[in-house]
VOGU-3710 file (C-alpha; in Angstrom, 3 decimals, decimal comma):
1> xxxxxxxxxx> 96,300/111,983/120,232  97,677/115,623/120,028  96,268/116,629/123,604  97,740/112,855/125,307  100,654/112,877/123,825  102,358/116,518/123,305  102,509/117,246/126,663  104,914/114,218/127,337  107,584/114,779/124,645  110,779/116,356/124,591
11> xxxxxxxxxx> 110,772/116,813/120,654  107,904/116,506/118,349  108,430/116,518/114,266  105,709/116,195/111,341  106,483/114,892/107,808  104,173/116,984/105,871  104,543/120,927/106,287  100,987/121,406/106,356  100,214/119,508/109,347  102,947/121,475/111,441
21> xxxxxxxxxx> 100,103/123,888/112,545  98,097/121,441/114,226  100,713/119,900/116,592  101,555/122,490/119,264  105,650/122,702/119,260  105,932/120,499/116,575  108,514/121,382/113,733  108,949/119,980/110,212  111,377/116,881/109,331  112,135/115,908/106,146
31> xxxxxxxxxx> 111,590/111,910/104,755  114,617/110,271/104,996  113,708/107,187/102,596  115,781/107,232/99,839  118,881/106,020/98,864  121,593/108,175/100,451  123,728/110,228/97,585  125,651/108,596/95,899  124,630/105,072/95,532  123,506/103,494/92,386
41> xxxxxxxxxx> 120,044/104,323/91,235  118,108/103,842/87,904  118,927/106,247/84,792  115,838/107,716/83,950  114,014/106,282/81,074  113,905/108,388/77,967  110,236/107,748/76,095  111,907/107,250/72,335  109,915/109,357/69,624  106,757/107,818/68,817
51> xxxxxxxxxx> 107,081/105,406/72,157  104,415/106,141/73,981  105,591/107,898/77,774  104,778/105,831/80,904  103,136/107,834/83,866  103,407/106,148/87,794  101,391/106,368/90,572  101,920/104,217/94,221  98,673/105,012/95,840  99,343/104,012/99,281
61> xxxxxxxxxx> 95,374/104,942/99,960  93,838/106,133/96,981  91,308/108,753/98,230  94,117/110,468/99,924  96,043/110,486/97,045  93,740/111,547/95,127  93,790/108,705/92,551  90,182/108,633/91,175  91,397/112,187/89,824  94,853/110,648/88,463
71> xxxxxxxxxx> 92,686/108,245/86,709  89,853/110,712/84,918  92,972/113,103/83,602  94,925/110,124/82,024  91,338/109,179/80,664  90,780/112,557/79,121  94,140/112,895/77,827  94,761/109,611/75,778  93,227/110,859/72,757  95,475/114,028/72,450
81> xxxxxxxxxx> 98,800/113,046/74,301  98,802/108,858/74,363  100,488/107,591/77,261  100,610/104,819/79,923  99,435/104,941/83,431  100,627/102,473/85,623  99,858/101,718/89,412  102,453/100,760/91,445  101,014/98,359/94,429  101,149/95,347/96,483
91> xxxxxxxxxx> 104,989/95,136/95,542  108,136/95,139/97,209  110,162/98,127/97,118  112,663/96,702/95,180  109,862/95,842/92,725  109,037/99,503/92,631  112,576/100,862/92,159  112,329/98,754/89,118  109,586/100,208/87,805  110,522/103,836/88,208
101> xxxxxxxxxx> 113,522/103,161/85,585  110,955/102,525/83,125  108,946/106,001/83,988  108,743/109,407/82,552  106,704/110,720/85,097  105,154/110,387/88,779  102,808/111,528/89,945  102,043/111,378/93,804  98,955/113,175/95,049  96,713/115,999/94,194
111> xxxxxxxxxx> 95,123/116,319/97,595  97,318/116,826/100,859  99,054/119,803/100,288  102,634/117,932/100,222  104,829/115,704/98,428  105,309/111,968/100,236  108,409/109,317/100,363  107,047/108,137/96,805  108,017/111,498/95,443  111,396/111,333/97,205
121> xxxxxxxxxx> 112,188/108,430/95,791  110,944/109,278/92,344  113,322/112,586/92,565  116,211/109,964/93,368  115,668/107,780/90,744  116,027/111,613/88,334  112,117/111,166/87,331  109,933/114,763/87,189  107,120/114,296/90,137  103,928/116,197/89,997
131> xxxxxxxxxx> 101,978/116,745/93,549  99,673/119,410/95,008  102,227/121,308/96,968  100,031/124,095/99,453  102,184/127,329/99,392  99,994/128,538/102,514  102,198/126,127/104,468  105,681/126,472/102,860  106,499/129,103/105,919  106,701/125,624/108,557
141> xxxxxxxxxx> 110,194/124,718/106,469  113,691/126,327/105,785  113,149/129,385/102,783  116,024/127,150/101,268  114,495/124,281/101,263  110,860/125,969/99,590  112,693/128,068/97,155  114,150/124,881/95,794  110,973/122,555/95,416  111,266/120,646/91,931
151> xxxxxxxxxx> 107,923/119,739/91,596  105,221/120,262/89,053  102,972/121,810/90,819  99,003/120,746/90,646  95,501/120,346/91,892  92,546/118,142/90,880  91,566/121,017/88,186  94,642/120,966/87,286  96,201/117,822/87,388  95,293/117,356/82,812
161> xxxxxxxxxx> 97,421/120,342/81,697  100,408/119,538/83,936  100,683/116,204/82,861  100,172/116,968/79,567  102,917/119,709/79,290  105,186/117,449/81,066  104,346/114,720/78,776  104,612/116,531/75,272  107,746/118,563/76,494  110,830/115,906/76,596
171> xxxxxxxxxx> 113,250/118,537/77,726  111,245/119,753/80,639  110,715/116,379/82,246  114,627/115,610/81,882  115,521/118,890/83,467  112,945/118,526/85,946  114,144/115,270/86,725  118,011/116,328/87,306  116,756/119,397/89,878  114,466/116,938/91,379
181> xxxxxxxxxx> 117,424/114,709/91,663  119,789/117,092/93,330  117,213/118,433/95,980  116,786/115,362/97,232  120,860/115,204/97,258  120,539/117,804/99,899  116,850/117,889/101,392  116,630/114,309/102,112  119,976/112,480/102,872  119,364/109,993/104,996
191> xxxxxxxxxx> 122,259/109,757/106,930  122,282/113,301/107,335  119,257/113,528/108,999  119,762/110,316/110,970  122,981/112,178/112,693  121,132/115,574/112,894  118,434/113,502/114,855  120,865/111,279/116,774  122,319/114,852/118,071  118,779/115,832/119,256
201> xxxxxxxxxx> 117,992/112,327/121,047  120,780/113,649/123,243  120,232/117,314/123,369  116,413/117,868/122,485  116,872/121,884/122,743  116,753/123,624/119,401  115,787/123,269/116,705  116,336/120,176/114,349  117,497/122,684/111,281  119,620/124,450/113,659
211> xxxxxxxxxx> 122,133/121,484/112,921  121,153/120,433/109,488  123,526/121,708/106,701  122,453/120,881/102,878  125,552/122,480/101,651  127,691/120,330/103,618  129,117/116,608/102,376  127,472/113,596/102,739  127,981/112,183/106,169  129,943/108,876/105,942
//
């Protein structure tokens, strides 16, 4: 699709930073899914003592998520940290929204090498994510943008002793949850990008960050 395709576009973007290196003259574009700031979103649920914590997961395909792997940790864990793991699928998205309020944490994959519009919407709703994040490929977005990422980092090997510190450590989730909250604030507005991009449909020339402020107020 690469070789057909590149050679006809003006502009060409990828969602997931590690991909950028495959599409010749391609750039990185942030999801835009969320709610824009501002709105009214769930208040994070807080587990109460004893209660046990409820973990998420919306594996859109489950062996590129990395689910089978989601599904052995939460297995090997129950004994020392209880908790509940719950799969979020075949349900409307305001189904879902519904059922991050009742989450601790989310977890959205352990096997691409970025975070996907789950975990934006799980850092909108304030909830801690956990994803494999590849720092190999953090050089295809803004230095901002990678010095700011909120996310729990882990891998397959990994994946038990994140979720278990985030699970045991109340204050860590909650202040995970707030960053994760405010980067998507300014990483992931949609309007903003939706104007930055309506300014490229008419000018493709430059580049798409060239005209994308984080700092600035929400566009209206």
């Amino acid at each position: 699709m690469v070789e057909k395709v590149v050679a006809h576009c003006d502009k060409i973007f990828c969602l997931n930073s590690d991909l950028v290196r495959f599409v010749p003259g391609a750039e990185f574009l942030p999801y835009c899914n969320a709610e824009r700031p501002g709105e009214t979103l769930p208040v994070p649920r807080v587990s109460k003592a004893g209660e046990r914590p409820v973990v998420i997961h919306a594996p859109t395909n489950r062996s590129i998520k990395g689910t089978r792997f989601l599904e052995a940790a939460s297995a090997a864990l129950q004994k020392t940290v209880p908790h509940e793991l719950v799969m979020i699928e075949g349900v409307s998205r305001e189904r879902a929204l519904e059922m991050y309020a009742r989450a601790d944490v989310a977890v959205d994959q352990v096997l691409v090498g970025w975070y996907g519009g789950f975990a934006v919407e799980a850092m909108r709703a304030g909830l801690p994510v956990i994803s494999y994040i590849n720092s190999r490929f953090l050089n295809a977005i803004p230095e901002k943008m990678a010095g700011e990422i909120p996310i729990a980092r882990a891998t397959p090997e990994t994946l038990a002793d994140t979720l278990a510190d985030l699970l045991t450590h109340r204050e860590t989730r909650a202040s995970l949850g707030e960053r994760g909250r405010a980067y998507a604030d300014r990483w992931h507005d949609p309007l903003r990008i939706a104007k930055r991009m309506l300014e490229l449909y008419e000018e493709p020339r430059g580049s798409f960050w060239d005209g994308y402020h984080p700092e600035a107020p929400p566009v209206d």
